[in-house]
C-alpha positions as a Markdown table, in Angstrom:
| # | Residue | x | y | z |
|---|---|---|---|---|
| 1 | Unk | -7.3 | -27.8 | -5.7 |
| 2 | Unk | -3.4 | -27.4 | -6.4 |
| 3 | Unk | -1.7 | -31.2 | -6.6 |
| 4 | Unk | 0.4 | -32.2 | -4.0 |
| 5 | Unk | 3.2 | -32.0 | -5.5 |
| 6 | Unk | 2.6 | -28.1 | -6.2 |
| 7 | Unk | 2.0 | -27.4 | -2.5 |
| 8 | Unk | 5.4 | -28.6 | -1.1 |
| 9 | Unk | 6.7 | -26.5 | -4.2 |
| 10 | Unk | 5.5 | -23.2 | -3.5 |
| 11 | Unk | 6.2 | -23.7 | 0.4 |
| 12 | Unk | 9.2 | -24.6 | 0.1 |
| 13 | Unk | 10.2 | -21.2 | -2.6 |
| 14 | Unk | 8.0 | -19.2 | -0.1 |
| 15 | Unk | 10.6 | -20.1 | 2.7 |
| 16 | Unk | 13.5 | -19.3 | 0.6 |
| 17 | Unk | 12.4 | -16.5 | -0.7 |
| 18 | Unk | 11.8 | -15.6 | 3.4 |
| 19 | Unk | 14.8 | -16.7 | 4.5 |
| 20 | Unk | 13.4 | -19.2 | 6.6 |
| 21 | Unk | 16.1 | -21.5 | 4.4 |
| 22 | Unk | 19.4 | -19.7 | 3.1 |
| 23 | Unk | 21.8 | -20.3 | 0.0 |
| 24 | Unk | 23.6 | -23.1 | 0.5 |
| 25 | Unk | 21.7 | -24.4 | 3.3 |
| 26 | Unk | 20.4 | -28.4 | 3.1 |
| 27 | Unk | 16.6 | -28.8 | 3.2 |
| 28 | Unk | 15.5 | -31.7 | 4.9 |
| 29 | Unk | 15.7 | -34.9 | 3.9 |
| 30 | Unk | 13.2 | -36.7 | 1.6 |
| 31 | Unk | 11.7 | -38.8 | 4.2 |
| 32 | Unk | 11.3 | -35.9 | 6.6 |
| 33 | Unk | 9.9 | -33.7 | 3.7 |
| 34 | Unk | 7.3 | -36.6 | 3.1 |
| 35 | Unk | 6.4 | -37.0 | 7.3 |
| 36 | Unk | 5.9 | -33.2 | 6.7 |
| 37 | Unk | 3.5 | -33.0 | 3.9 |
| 38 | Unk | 1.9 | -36.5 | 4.3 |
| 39 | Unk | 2.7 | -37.4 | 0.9 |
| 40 | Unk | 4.4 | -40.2 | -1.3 |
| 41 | Unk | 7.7 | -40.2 | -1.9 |
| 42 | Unk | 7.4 | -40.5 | -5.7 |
| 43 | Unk | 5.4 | -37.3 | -4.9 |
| 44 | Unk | 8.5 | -35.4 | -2.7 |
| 45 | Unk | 10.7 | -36.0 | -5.8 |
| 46 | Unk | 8.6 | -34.5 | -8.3 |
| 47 | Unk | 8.7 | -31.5 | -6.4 |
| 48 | Unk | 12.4 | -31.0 | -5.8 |
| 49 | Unk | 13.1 | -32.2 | -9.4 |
| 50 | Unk | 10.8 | -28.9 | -10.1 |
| 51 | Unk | 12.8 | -27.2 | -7.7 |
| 52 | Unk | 16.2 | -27.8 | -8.5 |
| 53 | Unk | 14.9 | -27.6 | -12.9 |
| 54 | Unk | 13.9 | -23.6 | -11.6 |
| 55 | Unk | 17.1 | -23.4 | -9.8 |
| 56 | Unk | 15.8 | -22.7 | -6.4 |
| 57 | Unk | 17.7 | -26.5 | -5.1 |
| 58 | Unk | 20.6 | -28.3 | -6.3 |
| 59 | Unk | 20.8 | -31.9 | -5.6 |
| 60 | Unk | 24.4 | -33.2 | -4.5 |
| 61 | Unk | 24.5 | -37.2 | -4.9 |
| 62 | Unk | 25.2 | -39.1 | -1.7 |
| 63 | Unk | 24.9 | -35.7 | 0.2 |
| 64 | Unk | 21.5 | -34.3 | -0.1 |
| 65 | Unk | 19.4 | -31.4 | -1.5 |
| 66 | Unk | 20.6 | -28.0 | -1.0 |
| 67 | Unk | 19.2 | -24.2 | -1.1 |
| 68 | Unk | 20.5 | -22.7 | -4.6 |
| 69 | Unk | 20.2 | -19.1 | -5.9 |
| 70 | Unk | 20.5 | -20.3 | -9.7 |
| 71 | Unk | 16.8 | -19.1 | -10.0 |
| 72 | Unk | 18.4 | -15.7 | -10.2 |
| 73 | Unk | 20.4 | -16.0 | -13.4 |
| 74 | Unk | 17.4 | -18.0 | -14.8 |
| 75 | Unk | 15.0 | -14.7 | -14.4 |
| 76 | Unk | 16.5 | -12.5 | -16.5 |
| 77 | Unk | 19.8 | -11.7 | -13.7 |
| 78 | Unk | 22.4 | -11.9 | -17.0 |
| 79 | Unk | 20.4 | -8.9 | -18.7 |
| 80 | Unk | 22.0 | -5.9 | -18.8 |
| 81 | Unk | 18.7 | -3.4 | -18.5 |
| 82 | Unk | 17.9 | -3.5 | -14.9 |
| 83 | Unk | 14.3 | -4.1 | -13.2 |
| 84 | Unk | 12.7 | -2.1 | -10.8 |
| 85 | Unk | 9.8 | -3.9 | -9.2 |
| 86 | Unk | 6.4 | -1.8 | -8.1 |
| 87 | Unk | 4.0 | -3.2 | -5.9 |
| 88 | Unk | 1.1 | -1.0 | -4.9 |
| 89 | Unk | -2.8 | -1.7 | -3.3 |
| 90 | Unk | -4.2 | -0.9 | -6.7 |
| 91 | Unk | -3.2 | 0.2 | -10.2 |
| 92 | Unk | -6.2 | 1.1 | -12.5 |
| 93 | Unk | -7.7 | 3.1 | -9.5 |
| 94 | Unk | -7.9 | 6.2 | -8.0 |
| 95 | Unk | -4.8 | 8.2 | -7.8 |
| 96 | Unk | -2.5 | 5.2 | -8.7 |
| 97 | Unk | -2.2 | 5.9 | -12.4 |
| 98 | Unk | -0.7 | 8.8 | -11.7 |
| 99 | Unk | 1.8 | 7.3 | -9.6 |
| 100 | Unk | 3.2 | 4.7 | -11.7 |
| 101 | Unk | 2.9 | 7.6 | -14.6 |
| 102 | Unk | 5.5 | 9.1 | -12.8 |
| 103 | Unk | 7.6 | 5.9 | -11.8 |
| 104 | Unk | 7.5 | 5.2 | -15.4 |
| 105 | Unk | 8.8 | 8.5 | -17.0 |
| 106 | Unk | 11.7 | 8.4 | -14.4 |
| 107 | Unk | 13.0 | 4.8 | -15.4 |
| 108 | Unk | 12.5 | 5.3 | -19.2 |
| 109 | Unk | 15.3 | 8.3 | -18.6 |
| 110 | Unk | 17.7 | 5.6 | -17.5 |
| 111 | Unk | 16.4 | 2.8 | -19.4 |
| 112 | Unk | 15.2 | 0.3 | -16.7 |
| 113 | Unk | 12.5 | -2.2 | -17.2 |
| 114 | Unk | 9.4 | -1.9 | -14.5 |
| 115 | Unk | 7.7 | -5.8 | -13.1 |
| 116 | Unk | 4.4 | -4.2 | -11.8 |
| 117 | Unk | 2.1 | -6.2 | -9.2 |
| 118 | Unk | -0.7 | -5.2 | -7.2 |
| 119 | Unk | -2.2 | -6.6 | -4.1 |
| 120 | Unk | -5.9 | -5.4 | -3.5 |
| 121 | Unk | -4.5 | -4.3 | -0.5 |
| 122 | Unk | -4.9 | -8.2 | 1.1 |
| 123 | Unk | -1.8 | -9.8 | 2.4 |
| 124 | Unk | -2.0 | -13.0 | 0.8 |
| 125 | Unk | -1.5 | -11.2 | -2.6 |
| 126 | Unk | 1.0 | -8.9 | -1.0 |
| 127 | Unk | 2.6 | -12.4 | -0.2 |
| 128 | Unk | 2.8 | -13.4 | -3.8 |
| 129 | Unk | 4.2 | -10.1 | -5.2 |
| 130 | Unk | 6.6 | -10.3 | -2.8 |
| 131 | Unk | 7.8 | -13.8 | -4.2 |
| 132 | Unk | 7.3 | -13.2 | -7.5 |
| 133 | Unk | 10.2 | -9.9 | -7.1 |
| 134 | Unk | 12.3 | -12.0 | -5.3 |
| 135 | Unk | 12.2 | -15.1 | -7.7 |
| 136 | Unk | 12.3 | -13.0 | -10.2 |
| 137 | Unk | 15.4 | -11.0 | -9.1 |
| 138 | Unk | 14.4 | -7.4 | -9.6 |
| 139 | Unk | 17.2 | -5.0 | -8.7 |
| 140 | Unk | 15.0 | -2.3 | -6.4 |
| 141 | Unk | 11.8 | -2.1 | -5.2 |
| 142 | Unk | 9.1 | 0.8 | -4.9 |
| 143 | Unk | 6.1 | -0.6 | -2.9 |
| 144 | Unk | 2.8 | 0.6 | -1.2 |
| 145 | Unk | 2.4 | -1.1 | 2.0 |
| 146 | Unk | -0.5 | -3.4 | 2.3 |
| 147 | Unk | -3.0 | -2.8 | 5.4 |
| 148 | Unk | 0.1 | -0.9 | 7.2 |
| 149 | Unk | -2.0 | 0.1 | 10.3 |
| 150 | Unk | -1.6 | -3.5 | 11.2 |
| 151 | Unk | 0.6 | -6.5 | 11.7 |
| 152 | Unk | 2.2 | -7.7 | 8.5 |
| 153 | Unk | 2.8 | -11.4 | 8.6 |
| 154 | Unk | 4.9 | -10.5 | 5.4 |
| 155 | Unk | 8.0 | -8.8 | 7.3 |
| 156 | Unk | 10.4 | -11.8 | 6.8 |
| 157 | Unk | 10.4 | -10.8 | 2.8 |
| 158 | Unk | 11.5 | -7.3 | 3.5 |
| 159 | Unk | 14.3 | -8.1 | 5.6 |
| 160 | Unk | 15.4 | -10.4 | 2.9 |
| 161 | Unk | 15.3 | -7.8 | 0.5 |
| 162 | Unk | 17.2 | -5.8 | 3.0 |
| 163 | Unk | 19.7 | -9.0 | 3.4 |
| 164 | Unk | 20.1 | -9.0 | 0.0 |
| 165 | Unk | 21.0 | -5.3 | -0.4 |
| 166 | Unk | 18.4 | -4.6 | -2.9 |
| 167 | Unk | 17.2 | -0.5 | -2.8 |
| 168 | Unk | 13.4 | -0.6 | -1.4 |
| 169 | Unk | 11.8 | 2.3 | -0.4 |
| 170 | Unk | 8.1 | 2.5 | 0.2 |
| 171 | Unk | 5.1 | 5.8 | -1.0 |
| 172 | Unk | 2.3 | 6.7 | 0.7 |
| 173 | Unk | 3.1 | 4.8 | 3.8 |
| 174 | Unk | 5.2 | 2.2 | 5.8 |
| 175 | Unk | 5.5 | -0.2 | 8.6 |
| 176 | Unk | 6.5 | 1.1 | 11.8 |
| 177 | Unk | 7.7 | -2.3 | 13.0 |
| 178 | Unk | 10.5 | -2.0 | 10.6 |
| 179 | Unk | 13.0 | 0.6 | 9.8 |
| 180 | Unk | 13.0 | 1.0 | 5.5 |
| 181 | Unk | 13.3 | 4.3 | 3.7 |
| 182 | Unk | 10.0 | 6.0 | 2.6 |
| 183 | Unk | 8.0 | 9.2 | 0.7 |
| 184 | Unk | 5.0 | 10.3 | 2.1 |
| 185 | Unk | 2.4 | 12.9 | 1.9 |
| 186 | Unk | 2.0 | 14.7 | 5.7 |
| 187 | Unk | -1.7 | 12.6 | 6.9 |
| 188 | Unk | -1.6 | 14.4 | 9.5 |
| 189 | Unk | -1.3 | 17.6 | 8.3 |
| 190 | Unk | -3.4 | 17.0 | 5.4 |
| 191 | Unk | -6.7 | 16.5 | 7.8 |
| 192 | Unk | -5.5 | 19.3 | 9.9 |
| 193 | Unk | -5.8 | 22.0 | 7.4 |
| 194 | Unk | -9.4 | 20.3 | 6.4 |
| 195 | Unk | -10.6 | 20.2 | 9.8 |
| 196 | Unk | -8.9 | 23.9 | 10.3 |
| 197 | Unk | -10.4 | 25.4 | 7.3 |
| 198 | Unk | -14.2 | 23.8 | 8.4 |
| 199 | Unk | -13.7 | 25.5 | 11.9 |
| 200 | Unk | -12.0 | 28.9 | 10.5 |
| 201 | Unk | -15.6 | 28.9 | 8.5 |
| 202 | Unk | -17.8 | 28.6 | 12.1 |
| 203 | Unk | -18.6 | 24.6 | 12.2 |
| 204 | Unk | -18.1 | 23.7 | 15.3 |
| 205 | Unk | -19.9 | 19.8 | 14.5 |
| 206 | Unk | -17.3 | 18.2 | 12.4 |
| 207 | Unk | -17.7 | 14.7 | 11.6 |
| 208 | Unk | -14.7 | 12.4 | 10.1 |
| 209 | Unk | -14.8 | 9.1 | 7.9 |
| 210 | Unk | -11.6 | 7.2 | 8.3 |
| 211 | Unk | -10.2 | 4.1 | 6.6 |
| 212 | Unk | -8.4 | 2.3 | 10.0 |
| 213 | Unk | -6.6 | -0.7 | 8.6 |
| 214 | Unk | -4.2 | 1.4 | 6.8 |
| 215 | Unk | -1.8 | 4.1 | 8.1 |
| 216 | Unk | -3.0 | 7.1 | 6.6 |
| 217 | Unk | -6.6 | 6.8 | 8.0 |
| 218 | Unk | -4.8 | 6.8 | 11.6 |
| 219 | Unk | -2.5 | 10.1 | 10.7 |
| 220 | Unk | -5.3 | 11.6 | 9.2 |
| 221 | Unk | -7.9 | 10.8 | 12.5 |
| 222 | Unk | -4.4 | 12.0 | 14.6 |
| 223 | Unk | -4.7 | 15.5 | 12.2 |
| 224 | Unk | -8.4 | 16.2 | 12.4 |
| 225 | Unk | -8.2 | 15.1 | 16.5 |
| 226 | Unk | -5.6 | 18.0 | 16.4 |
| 227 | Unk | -7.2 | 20.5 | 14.8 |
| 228 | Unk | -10.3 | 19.7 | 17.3 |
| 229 | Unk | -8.2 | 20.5 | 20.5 |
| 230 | Unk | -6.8 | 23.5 | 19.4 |
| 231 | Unk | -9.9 | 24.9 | 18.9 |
| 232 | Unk | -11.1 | 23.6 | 22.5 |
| 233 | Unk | -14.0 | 21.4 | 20.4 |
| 234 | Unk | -15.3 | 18.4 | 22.2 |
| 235 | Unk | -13.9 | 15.2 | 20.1 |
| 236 | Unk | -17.9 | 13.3 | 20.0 |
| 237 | Unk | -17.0 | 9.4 | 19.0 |
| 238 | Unk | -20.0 | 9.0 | 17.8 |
| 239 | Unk | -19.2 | 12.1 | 14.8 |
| 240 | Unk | -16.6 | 9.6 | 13.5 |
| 241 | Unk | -17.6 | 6.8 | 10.7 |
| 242 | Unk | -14.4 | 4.4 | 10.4 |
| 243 | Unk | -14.6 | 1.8 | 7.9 |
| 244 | Unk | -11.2 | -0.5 | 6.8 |
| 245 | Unk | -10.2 | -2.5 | 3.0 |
| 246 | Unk | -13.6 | -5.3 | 3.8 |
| 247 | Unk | -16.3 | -3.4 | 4.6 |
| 248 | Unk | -15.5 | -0.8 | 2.0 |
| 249 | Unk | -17.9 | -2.7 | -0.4 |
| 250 | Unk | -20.9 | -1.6 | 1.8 |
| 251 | Unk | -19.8 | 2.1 | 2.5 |
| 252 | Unk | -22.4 | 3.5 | 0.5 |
| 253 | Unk | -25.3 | 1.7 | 2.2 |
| 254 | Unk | -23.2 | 2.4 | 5.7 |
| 255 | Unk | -22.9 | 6.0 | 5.3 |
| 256 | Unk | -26.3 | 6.5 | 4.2 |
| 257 | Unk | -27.0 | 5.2 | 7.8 |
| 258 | Unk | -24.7 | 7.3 | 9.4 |
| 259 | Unk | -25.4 | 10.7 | 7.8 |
| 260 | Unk | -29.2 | 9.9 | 9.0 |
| 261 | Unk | -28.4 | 9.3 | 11.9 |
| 262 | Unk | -26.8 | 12.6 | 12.7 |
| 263 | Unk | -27.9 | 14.8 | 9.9 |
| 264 | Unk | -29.6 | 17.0 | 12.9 |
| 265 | Unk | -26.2 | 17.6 | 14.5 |
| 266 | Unk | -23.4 | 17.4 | 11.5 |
| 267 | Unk | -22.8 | 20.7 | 9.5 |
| 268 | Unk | -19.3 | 19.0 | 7.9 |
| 269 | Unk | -17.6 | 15.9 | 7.0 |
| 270 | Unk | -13.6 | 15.6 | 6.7 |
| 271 | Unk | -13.1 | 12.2 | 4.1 |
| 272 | Unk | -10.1 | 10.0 | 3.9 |
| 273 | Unk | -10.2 | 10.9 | 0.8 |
| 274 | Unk | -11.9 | 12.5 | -2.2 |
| 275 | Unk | -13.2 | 8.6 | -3.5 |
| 276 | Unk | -15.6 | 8.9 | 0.1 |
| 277 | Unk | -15.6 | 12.5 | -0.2 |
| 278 | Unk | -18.1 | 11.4 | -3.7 |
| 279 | Unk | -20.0 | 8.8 | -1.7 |
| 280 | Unk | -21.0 | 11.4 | 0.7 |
| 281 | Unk | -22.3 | 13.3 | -2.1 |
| 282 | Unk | -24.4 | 10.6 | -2.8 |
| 283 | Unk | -25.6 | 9.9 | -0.2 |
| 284 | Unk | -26.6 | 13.3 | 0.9 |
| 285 | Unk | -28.5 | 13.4 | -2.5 |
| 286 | Unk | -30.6 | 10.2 | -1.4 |
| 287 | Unk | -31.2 | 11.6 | 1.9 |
| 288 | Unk | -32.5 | 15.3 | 0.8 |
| 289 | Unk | -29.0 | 17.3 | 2.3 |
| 290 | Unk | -28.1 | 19.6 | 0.3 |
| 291 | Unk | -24.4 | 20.6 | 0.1 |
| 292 | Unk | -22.7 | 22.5 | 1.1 |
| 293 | Unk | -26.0 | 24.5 | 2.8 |
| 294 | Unk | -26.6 | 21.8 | 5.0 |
| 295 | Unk | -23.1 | 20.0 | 5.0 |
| 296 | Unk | -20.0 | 21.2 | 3.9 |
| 297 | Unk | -17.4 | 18.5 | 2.8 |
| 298 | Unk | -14.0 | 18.0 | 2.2 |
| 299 | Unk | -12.3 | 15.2 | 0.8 |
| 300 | Unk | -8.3 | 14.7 | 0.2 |
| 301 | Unk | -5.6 | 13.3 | -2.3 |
| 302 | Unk | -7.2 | 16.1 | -5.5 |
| 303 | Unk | -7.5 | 13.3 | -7.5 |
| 304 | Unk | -9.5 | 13.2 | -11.0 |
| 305 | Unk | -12.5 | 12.4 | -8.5 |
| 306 | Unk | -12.5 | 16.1 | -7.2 |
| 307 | Unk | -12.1 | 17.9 | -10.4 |
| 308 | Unk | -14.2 | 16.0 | -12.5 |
| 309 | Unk | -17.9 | 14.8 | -10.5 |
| 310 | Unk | -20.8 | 17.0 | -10.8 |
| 311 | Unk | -19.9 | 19.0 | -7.6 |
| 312 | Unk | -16.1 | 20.1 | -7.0 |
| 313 | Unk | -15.4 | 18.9 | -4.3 |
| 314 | Unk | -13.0 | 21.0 | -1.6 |
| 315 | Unk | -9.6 | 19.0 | -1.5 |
| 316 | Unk | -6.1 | 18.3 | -0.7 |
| 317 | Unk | -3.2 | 18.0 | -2.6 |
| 318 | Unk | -1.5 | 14.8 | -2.8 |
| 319 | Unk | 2.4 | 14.7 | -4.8 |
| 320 | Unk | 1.1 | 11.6 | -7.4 |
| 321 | Unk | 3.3 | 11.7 | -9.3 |
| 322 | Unk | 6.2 | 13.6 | -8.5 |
| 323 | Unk | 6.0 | 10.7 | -5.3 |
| 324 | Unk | 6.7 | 8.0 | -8.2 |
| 325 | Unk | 9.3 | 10.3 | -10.0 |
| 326 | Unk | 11.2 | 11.0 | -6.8 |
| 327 | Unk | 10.2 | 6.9 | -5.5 |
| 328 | Unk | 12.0 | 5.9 | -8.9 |
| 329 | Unk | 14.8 | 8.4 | -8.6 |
| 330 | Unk | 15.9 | 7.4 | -5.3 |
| 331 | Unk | 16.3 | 3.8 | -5.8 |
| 332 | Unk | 17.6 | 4.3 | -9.5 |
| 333 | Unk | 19.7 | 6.5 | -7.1 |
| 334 | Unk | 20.8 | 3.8 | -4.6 |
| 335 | Unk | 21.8 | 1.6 | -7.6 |
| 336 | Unk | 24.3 | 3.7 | -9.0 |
| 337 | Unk | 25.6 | 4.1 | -5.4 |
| 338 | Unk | 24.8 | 7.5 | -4.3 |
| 339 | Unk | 25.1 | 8.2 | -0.1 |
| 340 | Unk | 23.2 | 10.0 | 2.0 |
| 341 | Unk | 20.1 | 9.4 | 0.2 |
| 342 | Unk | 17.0 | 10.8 | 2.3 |
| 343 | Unk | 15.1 | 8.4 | 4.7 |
| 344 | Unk | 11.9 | 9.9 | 5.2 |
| 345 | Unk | 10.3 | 12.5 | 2.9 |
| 346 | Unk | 6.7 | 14.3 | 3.6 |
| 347 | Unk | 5.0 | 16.1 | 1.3 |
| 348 | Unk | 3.0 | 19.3 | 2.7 |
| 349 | Unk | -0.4 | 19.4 | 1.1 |
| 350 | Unk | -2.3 | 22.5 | 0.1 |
| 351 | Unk | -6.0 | 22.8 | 0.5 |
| 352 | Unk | -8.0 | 22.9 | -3.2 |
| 353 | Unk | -11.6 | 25.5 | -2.6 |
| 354 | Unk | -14.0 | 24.1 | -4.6 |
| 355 | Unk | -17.6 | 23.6 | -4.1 |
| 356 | Unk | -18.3 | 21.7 | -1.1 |
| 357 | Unk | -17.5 | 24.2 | 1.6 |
| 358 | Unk | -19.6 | 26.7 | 2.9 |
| 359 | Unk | -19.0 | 29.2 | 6.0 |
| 360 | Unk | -22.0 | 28.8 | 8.9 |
């Protein structure tokens, strides 16, 4: 349990770090702050003394305690080799090496540091990261929204970014709510040409897994809905599996359930991506399906996952790393104060044959 002390210190950086209190601005008094936290007053001191010793407050005598940006110059601000933070949902994972590859070998061109954070894709953490760029005083910003098919209780730090005119652009999605600059690979598109390519072999019972707390899992249900209509298929609810970022640990167990359920009616699978594409594998091996002879699947995002299991899976291109390269470009970019910089970018995918489709 954090001391008492520590608590009114991090809530009080969290709000200026939000904006909820501005340079220059007077916090409340100490008497108010102890009423607030139910603490001593011995205990409200300690805190601000911390504070104002990080530069976050300065203390004027007779006046009262005011909202400082020293913490700036403190972090590194008087260095001449400028920071780019990247926040994404994961790092060691999945296609996210790649990514940061390519954010990487852009900034080492131009000689700029990189402050890396992830947030396991949980708000809270995203929360943190968030802070810890700001306090830290990083001069752009590449980040992968967290959960961005729903609310984000974190919005107040991107508009201070944005107050602060520090370069943020987000990859692989964004949040609608809010207007910021972002590269993405076409979701929609992507799940249309797997659903298109299923059909243009003669399935006509296409199932699709979708992750639904993040952004891509909705343009990529919008992309496979598509493909659907324009081939005048019924859309069956009950062909979809939708899983989101918490019950992800028991989608192996869950889709066993689900292929068994309709392993009579299903002759192929559009994933999310080529991570469930694999678990599909799996769990068609436990349950006797063979693939593709008695389901054909396609995954998306040709990440090492396709290329290198047992069974090549059929795929879709995702940029990787050209997104970080271009990510990193653009706000290295916006630093040296180049206009008309793009606001949206979409990356086309191309579908990858492999081994997991089969015509009917």
């Amino acid at each position: 349990m954090k001391p008492k002390y520590q608590v009114i210190i991090d809530d009080i950086k969290s709000k200026i770090l939000a904006g909820d209190y501005n340079v220059g601005e007077q916090i409340p008094t100490e008497s108010a702050l102890q009423s607030l936290y139910e603490v001593s007053r011995q205990t409200v001191r300690k805190a601000i003394l911390e504070l104002s010793n990080e530069g976050f407050l300065r203390s004027e005598k007779g006046s009262g305690t005011y909202v400082s940006n020293q913490y700036l110059s403190k972090t590194g601000g008087s260095s001449h080799k400028k920071t780019i933070g990247v926040i994404t949902t994961y790092i060691s994972d999945y296609i996210f090496p790649s990514i940061i590859r390519g954010i990487e070998s852009r900034m080492n061109e131009d000689n700029y540091s990189l402050l890396l954070a992830s947030t396991n894709n949980d708000v809270a953490q995203e929360k943190k990261a968030l802070e810890m760029m700001l306090s830290h005083g990083v001069d752009g910003l590449i980040i992968e929204p967290t959960k961005s098919n729903l609310y984000n209780p974190n919005i107040a730090y991107y508009l201070s970014f944005k107050e602060q005119d520090i370069p943020l652009i987000m990859i692989n999605a964004f949040y609608e709510e809010i207007e910021l600059p972002f590269l993405c690979l076409d979701d929609v598109q992507s799940s249309y040409l797997a659903t298109k390519e299923l059909i243009s072999k003669g399935h006509n019972q296409i199932g699709l897994i979708a992750k639904m707390d993040d952004l891509q899992g909705k343009y990529r249900m919008k992309g496979y809905i598509k493909a659907l209509e324009e081939a005048k298929l019924r859309f069956n609810p009950e062909q979809i599996f939708s899983f989101n970022t918490e019950t992800k640990q028991t989608l192996s167990t869950n889709l066993t359930d689900f292929l068994n359920k309709n392993k009579d009616t299903l002759t192929a699978i559009v994933c999310y991506n080529d991570e469930v594409g694999l678990e599909v594998v799996h769990a068609c091996r436990q349950l006797d399906i063979s693939i593709p002879e008695e389901l054909s699947i396609i995954g998306q995002d040709n990440s090492y996952i396709a290329k290198n299991s047992n069974i090549k899976l059929t795929t879709l291109t995702h940029p990787q790393e050209t997104m970080g390269r271009d990510a990193a470009d653009w706000v290295i970019k916006k630093l040296q104060g180049k206009k008309d910089l793009p606001h949206s970018t979409y990356y086309q995918p191309v579908l990858i044959e492999g081994e997991t489709v089969v015509a009917r």
